[in-house]
N, C-alpha and C positions, 0 to 999 in steps of 0.2 A: 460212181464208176460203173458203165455197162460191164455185161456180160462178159463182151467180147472184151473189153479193156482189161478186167480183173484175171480172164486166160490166156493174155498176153503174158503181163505182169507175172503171174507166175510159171507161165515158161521160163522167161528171163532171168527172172530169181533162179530158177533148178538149173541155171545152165553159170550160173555166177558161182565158183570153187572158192572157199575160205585157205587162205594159206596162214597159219598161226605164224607168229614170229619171224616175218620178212616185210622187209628188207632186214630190219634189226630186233631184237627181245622186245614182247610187248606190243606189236603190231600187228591186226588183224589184216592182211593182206585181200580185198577183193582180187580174183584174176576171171578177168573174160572173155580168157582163151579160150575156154571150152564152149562157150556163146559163140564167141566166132567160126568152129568148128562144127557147129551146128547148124544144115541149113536150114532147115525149120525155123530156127530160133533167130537167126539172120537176118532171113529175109524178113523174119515179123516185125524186128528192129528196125529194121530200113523202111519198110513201111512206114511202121507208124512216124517215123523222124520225118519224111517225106511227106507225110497227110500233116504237120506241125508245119514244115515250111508253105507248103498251099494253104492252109488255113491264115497262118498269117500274112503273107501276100509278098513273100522272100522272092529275090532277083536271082542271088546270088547266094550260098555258101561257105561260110569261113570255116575249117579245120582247124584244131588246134594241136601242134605237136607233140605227142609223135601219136597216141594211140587217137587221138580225134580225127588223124587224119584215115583212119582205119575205117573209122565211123562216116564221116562228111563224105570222101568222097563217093561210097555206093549211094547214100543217100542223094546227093546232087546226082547223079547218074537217074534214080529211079524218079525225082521229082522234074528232070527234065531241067535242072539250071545248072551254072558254072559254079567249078570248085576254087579256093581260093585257098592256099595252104598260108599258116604261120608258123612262120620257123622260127628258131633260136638264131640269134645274131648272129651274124655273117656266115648263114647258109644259102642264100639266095643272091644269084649275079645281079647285077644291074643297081638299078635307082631303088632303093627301099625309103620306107619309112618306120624307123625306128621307136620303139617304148621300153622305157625301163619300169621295172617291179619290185616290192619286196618279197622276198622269202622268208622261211623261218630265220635263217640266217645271213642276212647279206640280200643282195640283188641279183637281177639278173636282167637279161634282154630280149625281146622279140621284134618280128621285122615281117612286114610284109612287101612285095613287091609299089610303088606309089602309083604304076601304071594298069592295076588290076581291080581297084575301087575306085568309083566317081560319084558326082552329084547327081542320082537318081534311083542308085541301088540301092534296096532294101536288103542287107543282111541277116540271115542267120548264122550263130556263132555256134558250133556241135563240138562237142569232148564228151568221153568216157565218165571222166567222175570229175563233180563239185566238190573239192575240198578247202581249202582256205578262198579262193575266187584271185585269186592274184592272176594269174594270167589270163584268166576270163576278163576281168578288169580292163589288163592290158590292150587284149585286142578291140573290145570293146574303146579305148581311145583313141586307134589305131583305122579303126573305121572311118568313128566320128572327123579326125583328123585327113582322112582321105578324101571327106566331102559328101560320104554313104551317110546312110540312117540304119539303126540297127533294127531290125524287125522283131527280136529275139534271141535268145539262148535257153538249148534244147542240152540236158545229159542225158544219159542213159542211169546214171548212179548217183545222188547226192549224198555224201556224208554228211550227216543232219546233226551230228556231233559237234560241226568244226562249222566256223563263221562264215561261210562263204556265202551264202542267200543273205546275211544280214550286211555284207559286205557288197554285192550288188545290183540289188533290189535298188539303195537310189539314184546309183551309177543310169539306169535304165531305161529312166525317164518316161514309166509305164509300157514298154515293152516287157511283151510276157516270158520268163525264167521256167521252166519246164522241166522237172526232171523224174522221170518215168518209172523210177524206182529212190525208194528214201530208206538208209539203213543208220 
């Protein structure tokens, strides 16, 4: 890691707040509200997410709901390409295309518009934190499905604890998994 990479990284760390015991006992909480409150800290974030989609040769933009989309869309803004939100089922009008998931518990669904990825864009997939990869997964079918290629998927945070890299490393099909900080 350069110089300049390692004083990124610990910006970003100093601006990441531990909250013990939330949502429920026993949970170390990251919050990166105080990152996002920070423009310093901000803009460096968006940067470098932006220098990850130009380097890989992204068209396009996928957000993941709800704090991905916090993340994707300045980044699509400053890399100069389209933002492309996925939402939770039936938040979006029109013609979607539909994926289901596991959770800890149960299922769940996401959706993206079917008119806003085609055969030619290259993808990037942006969230906040890697934790189990289940909706990373998701969208990631959800591309492929649309007819896109995925170019990557960029965090800001991987929980290195919990399976989610071993979970979508073969989903990927050597598209590069990126995540700018590992706790």
């Amino acid at each position: 890691m350069t110089a300049e990479a390692q004083g990124v990284t610990e910006l970003l760390l100093s601006r990441i707040r531990d909250v013990p015991d939330y949502p429920k006992p026993g949970v170390l909480f990251k919050d990166i509200t105080p990152l996002l409150a920070d423009p310093d800290a901000f803009t460096a974030l968006t940067d470098v997410l932006a220098g990850l989609c130009s380097a890989h040769g992204a068209t396009k933009i996928v957000g993941l709901e709800a704090r991905g989309f916090i993340l994707a869309a300045p980044v699509a803004v400053r890399a100069g390409l389209g933002f492309i939100p996925v939402r939770k089922a039936g938040k979006l009008p029109g013609a979607t295309l539909r994926q289901a998931y596991e959770l800890e518990y149960g299922t769940a669904e996401i959706e993206v518009h079917a008119e806003d990825l085609a055969a030619g864009d290259r993808v990037m997939v942006i969230d906040d934190v890697l934790a189990t990869g289940g909706t990373a997964e998701a969208s990631i079918e959800l591309i492929r499905r649309a007819g896109a290629e995925v170019a990557g998927v960029a965090v800001l945070m991987e929980l290195g604890f919990l399976p989610g890299r071993a979970r979508l490393e073969p989903t990927l099909d050597g598209a590069p998994l990126t995540a700018l900080i590992t706790v």
